[in-house]
Biotite code that builds the C-alpha atoms (Angstrom):
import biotite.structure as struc

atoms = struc.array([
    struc.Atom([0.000, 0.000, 0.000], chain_id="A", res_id=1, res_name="UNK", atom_name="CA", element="C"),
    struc.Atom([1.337, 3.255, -0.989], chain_id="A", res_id=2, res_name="UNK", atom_name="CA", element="C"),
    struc.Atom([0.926, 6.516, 0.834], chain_id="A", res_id=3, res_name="UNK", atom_name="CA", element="C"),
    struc.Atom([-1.728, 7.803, -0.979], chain_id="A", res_id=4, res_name="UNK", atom_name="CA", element="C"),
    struc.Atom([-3.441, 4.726, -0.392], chain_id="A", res_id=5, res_name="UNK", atom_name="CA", element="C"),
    struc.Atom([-2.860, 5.602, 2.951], chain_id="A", res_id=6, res_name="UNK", atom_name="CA", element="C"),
    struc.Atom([-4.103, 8.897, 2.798], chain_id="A", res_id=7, res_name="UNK", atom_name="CA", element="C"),
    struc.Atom([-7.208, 7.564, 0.933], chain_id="A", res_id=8, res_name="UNK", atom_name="CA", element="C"),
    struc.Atom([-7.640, 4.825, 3.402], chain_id="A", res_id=9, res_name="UNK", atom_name="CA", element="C"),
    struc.Atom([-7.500, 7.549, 6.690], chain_id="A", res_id=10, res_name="UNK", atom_name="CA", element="C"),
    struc.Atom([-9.630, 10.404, 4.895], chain_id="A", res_id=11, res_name="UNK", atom_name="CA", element="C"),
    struc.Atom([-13.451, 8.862, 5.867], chain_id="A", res_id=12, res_name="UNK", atom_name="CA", element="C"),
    struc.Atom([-15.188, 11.251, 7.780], chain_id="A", res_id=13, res_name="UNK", atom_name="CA", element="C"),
    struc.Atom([-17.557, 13.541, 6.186], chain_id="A", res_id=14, res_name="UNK", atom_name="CA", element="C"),
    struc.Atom([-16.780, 17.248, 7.200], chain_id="A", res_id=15, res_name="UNK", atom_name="CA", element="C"),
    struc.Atom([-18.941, 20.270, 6.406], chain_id="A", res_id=16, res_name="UNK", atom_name="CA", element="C"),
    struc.Atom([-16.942, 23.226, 4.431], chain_id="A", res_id=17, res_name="UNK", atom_name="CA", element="C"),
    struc.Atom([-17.710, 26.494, 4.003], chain_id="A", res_id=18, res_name="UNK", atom_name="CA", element="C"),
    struc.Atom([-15.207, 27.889, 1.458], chain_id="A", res_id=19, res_name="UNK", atom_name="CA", element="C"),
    struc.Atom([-14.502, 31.218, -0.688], chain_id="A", res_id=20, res_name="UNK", atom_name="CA", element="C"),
    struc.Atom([-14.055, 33.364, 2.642], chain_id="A", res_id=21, res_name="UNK", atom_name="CA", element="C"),
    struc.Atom([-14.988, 36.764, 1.402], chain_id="A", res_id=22, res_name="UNK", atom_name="CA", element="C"),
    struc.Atom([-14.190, 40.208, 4.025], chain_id="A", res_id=23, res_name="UNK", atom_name="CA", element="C"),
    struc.Atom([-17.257, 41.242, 4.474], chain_id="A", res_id=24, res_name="UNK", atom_name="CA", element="C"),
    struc.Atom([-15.949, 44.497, 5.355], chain_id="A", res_id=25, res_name="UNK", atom_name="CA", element="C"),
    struc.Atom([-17.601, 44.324, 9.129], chain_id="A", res_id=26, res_name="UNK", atom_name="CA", element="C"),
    struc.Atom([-14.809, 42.179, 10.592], chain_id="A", res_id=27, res_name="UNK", atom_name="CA", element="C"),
    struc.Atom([-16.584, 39.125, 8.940], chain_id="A", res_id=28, res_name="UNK", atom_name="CA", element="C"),
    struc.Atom([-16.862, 36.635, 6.135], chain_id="A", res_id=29, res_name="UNK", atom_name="CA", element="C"),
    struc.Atom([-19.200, 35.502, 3.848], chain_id="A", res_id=30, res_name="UNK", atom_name="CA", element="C"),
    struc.Atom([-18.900, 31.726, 1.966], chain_id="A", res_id=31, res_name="UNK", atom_name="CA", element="C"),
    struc.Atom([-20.060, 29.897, -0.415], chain_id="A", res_id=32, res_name="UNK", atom_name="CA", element="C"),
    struc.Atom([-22.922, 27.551, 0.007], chain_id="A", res_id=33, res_name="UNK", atom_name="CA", element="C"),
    struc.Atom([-21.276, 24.506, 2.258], chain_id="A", res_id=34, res_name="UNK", atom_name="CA", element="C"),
    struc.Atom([-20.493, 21.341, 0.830], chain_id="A", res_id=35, res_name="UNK", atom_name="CA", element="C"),
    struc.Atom([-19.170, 17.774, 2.559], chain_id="A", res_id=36, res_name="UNK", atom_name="CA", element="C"),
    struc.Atom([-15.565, 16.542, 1.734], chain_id="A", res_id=37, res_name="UNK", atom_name="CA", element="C"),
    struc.Atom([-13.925, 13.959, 3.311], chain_id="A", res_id=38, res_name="UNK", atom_name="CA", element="C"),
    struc.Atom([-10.787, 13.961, 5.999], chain_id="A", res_id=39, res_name="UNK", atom_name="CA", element="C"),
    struc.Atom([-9.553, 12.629, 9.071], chain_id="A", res_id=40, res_name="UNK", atom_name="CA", element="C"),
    struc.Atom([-10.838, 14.692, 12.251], chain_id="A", res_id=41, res_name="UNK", atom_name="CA", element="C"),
    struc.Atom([-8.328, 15.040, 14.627], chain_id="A", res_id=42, res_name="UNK", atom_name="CA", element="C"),
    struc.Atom([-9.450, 17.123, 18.216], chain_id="A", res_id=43, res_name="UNK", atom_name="CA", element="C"),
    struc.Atom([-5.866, 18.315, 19.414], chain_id="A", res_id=44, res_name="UNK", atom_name="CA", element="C"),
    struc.Atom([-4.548, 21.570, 20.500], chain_id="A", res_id=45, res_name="UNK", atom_name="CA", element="C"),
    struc.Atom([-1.107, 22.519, 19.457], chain_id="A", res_id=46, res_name="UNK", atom_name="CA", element="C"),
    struc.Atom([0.502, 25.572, 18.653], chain_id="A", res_id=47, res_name="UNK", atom_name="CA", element="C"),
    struc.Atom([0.502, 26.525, 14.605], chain_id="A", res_id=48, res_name="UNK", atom_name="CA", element="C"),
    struc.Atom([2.241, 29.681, 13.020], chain_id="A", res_id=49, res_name="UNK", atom_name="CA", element="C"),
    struc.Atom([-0.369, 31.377, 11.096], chain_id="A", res_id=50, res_name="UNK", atom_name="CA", element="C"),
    struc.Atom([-0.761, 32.692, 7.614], chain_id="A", res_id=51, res_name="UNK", atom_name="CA", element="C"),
    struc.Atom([0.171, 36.578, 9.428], chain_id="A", res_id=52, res_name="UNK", atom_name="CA", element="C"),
    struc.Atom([3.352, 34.762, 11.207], chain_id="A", res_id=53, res_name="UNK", atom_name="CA", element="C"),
    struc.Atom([1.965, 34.789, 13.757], chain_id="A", res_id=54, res_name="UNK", atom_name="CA", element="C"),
    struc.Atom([1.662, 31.840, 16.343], chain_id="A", res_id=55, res_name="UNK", atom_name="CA", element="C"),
    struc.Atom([-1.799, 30.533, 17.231], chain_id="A", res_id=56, res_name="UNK", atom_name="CA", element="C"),
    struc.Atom([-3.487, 27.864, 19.181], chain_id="A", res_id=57, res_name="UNK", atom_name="CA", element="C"),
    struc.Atom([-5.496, 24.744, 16.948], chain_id="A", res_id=58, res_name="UNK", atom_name="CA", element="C"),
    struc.Atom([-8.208, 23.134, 18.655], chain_id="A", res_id=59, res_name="UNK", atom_name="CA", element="C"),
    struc.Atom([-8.063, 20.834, 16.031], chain_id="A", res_id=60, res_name="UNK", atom_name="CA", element="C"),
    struc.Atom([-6.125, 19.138, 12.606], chain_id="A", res_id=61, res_name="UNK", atom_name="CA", element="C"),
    struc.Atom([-7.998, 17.915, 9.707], chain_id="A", res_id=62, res_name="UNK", atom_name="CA", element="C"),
    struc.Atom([-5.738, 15.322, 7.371], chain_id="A", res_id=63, res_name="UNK", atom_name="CA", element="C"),
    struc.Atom([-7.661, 16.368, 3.587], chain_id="A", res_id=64, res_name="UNK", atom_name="CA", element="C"),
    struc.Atom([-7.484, 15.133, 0.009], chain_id="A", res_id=65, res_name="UNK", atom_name="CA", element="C"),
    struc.Atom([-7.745, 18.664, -1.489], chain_id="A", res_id=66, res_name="UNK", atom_name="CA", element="C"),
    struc.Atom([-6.638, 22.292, -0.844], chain_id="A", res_id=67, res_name="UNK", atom_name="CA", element="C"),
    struc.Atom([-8.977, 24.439, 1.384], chain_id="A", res_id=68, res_name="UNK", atom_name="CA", element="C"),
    struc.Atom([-8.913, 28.145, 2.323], chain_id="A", res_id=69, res_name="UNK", atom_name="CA", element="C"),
    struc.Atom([-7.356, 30.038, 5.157], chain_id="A", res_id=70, res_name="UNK", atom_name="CA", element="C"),
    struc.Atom([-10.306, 31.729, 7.072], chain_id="A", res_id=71, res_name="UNK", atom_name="CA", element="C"),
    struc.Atom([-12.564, 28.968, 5.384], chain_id="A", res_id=72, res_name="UNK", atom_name="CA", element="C"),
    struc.Atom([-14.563, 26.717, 8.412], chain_id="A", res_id=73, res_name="UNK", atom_name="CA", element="C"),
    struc.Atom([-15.477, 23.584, 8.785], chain_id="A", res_id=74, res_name="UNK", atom_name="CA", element="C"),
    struc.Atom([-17.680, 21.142, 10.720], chain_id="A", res_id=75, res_name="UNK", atom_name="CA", element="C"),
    struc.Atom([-17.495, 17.676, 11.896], chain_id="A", res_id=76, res_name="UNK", atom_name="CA", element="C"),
    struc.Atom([-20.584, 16.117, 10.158], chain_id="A", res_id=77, res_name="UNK", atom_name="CA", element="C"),
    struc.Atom([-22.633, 15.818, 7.263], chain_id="A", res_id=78, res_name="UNK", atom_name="CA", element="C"),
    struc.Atom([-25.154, 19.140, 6.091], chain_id="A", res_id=79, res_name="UNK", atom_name="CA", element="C"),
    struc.Atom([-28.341, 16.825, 6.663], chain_id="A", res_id=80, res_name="UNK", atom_name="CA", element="C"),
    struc.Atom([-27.089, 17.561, 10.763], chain_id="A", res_id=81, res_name="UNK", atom_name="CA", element="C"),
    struc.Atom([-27.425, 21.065, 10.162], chain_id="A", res_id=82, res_name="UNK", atom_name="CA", element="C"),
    struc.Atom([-30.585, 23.565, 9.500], chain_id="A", res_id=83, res_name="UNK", atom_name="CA", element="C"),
    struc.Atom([-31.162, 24.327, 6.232], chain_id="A", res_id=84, res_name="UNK", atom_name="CA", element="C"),
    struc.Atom([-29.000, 27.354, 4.748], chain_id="A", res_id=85, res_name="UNK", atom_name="CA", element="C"),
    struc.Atom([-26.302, 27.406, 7.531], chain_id="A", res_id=86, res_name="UNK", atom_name="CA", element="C"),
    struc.Atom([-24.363, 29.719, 8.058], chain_id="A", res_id=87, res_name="UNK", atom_name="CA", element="C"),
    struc.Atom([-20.654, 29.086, 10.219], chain_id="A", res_id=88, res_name="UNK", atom_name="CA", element="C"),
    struc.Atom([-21.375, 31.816, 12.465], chain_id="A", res_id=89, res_name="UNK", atom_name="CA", element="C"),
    struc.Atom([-24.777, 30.632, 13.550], chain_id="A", res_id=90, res_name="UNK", atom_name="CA", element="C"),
    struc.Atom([-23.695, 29.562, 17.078], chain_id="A", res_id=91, res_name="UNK", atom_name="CA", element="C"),
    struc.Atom([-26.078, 26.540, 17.023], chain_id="A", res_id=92, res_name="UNK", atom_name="CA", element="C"),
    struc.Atom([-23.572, 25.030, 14.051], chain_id="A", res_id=93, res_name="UNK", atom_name="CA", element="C"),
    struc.Atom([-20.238, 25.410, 16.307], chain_id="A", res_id=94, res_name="UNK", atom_name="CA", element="C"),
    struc.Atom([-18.079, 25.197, 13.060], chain_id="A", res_id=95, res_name="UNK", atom_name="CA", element="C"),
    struc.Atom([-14.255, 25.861, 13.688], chain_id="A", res_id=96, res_name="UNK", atom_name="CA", element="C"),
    struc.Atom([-12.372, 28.354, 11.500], chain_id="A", res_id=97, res_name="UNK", atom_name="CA", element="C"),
    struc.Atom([-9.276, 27.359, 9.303], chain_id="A", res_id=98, res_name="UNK", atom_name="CA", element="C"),
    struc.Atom([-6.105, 29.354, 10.487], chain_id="A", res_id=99, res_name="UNK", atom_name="CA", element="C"),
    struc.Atom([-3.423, 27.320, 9.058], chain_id="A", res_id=100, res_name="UNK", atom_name="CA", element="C"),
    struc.Atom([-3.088, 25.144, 5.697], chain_id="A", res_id=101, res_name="UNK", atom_name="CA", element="C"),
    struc.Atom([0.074, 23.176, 4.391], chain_id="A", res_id=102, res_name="UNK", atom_name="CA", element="C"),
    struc.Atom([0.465, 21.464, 1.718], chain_id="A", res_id=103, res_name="UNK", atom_name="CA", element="C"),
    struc.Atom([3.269, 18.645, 1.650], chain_id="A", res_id=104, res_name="UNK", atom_name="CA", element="C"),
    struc.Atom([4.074, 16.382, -1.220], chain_id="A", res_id=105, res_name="UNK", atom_name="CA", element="C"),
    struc.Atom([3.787, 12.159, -0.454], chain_id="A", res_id=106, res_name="UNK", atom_name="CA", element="C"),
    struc.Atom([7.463, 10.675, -0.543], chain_id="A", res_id=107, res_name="UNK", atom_name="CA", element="C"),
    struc.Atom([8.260, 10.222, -3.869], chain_id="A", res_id=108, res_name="UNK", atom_name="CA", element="C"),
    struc.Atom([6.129, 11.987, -6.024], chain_id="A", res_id=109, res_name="UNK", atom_name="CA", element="C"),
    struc.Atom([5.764, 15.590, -7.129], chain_id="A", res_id=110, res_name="UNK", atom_name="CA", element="C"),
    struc.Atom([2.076, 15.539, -8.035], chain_id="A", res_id=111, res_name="UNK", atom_name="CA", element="C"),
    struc.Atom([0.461, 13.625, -5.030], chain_id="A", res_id=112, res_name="UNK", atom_name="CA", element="C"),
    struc.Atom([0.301, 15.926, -1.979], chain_id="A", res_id=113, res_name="UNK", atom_name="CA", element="C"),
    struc.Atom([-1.110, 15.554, 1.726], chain_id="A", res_id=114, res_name="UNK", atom_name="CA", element="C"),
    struc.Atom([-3.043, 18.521, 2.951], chain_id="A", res_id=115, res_name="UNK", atom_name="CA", element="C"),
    struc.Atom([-3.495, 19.687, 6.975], chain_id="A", res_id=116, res_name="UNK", atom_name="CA", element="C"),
    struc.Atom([-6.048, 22.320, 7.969], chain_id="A", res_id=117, res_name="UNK", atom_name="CA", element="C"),
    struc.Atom([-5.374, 23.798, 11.369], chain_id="A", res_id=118, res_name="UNK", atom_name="CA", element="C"),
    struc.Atom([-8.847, 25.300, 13.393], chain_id="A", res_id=119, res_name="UNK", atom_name="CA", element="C"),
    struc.Atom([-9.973, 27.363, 15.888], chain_id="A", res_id=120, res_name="UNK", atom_name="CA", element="C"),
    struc.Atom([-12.958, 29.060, 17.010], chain_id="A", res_id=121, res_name="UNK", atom_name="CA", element="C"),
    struc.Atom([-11.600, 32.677, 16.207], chain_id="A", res_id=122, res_name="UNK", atom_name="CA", element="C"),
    struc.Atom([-9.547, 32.031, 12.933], chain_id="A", res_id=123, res_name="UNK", atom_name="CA", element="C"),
    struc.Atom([-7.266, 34.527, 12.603], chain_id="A", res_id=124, res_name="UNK", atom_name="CA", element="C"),
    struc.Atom([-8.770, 37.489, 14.501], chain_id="A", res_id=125, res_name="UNK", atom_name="CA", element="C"),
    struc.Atom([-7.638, 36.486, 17.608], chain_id="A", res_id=126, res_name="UNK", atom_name="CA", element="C"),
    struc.Atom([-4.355, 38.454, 16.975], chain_id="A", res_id=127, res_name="UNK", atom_name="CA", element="C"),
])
């Protein structure tokens, strides 16, 4: 088994996204409509440097098959868990904001990459 077999293999939980983070010019977002993807939950708190260079506290990693945007959010779960047209602000979703992304390639290859979203409740306004 190869590592992206691996990576395949470990990426099986359905996660919300909200992606397309858009400055909303009140000290917000807005998103696009939230779809599920698939990843590998992890609830862990570690310290991450940030996108500003700044160092910030995870609450949790998220192992992904695809890129996803700083700022973007997520939730563990699937959309039918949610209300209708949710939003990840609504308090009653308790989605976690992305503050860190990397993007590493698998051993060997230099078209197959592993991706790691770091989250928070705050993204990166808590600087």
């Amino acid at each position: 088994m190869g590592i992206t077999d691996f990576i395949n293999r470990m990426c099986t939980q359905t996660i919300v996204y909200w992606a397309n983070p858009v400055n909303d010019g009140e000290g917000g977002f807005t998103y696009d409509s939230p779809v599920e993807i698939l990843g590998r939950w992890e609830e862990v708190n570690e310290v991450v440097l940030g996108s500003n260079g700044k160092e910030l506290v995870s609450r949790a990693r998220v192992f992904l098959k695809q890129e996803v945007d700083e700022e973007g959010a997520m939730y563990l779960g699937e959309l039918t868990d949610l209300d209708s047209a949710p939003e990840p602000t609504d308090s009653a979703v308790n989605a976690l904001y992305i503050i860190a992304f990397s993007k590493v390639p698998v051993l060997g290859s230099a078209t197959d990459f592993m991706y790691k979203a770091s989250l928070n409740m705050l993204g990166n306004r808590q600087v």
